[in-house]
C-alpha positions as CSV (number, residue, x, y, z in Angstrom):
1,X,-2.0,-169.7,-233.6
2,X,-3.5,-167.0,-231.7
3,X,-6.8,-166.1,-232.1
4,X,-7.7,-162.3,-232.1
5,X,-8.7,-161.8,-228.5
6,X,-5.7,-163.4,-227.5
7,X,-3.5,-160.7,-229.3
8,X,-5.5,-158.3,-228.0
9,X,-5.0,-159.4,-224.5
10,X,-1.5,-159.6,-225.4
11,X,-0.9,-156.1,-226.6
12,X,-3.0,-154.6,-224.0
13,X,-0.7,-156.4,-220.8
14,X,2.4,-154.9,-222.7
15,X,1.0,-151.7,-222.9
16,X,0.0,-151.7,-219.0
17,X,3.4,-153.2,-218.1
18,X,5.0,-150.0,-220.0
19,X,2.7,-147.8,-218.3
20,X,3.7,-148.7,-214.9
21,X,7.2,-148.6,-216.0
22,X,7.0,-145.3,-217.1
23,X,4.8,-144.2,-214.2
24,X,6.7,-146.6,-211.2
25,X,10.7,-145.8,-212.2
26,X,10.7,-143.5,-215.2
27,X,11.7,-146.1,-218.1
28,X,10.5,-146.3,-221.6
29,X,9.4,-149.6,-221.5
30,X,10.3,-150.2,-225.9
31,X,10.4,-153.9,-227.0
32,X,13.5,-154.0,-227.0
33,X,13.9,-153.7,-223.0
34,X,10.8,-155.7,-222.3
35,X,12.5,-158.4,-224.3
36,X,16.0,-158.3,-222.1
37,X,13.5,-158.2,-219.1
38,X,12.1,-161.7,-220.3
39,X,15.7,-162.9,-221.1
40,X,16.9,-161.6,-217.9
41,X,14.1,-164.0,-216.1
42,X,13.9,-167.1,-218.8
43,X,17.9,-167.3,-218.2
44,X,17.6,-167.0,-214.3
45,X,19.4,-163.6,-214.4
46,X,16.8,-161.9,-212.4
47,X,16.2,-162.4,-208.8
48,X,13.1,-163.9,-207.9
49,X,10.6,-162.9,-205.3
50,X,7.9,-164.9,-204.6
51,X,5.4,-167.0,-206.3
52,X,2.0,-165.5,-206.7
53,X,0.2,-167.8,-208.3
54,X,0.6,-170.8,-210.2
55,X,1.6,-169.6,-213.2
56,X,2.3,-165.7,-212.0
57,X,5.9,-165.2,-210.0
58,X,7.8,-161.7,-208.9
59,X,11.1,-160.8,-210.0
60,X,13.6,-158.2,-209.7
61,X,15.2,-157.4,-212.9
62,X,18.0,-154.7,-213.8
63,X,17.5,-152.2,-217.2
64,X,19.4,-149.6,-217.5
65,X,20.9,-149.3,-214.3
66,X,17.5,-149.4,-212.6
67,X,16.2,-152.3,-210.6
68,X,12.6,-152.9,-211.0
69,X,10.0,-155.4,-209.7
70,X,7.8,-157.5,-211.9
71,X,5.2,-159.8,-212.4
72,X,5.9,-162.6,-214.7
73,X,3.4,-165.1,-216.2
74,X,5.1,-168.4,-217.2
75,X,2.3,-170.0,-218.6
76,X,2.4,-167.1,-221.5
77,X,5.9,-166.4,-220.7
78,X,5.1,-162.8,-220.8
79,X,5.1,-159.4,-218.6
80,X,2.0,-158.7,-216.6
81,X,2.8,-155.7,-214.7
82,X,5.7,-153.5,-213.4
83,X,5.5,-153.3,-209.5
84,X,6.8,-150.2,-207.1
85,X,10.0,-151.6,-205.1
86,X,8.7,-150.6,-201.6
87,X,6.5,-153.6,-201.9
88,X,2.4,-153.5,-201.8
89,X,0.8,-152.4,-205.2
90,X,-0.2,-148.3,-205.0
């Protein structure tokens, strides 16, 4: 069970990672595609970048016709951040 910090931290990297989205490629990041994004990685679907960390790696995923970069956490299997595709971070 998560503790209330935890959920907190939780809601607040999801609302950063839709941010970015919205900002980075112009997608509505909704639950719905952030879910597909985690399938698309958890089945091996996406194609993957680089390890940043031990727990952090960096894919490229496809929604809605858009390819976008992303940072992945595996240890909470979750969405940290939405990257530009050029590369660095802005």
């Amino acid at each position: 069970m998560r503790n209330k910090w935890q959920q907190n931290k939780r809601q607040d990297t999801n609302q950063h990672a839709k941010v970015r989205a919205l900002e980075r490629y112009g997608v509505d990041l909704t639950s719905t595609k952030r879910y597909d994004i985690l399938w698309q990685i958890q089945s091996r679907q996406a194609i993957f970048v680089e390890k940043q960390s031990h727990t952090r790696s960096i894919f490229i995923v496809e929604i809605d016709g858009i390819k976008m970069k992303v940072v992945y956490n595996s240890k909470a299997k979750q969405l940290r951040t939405v990257l530009p595709m050029e590369g660095g971070e802005d």
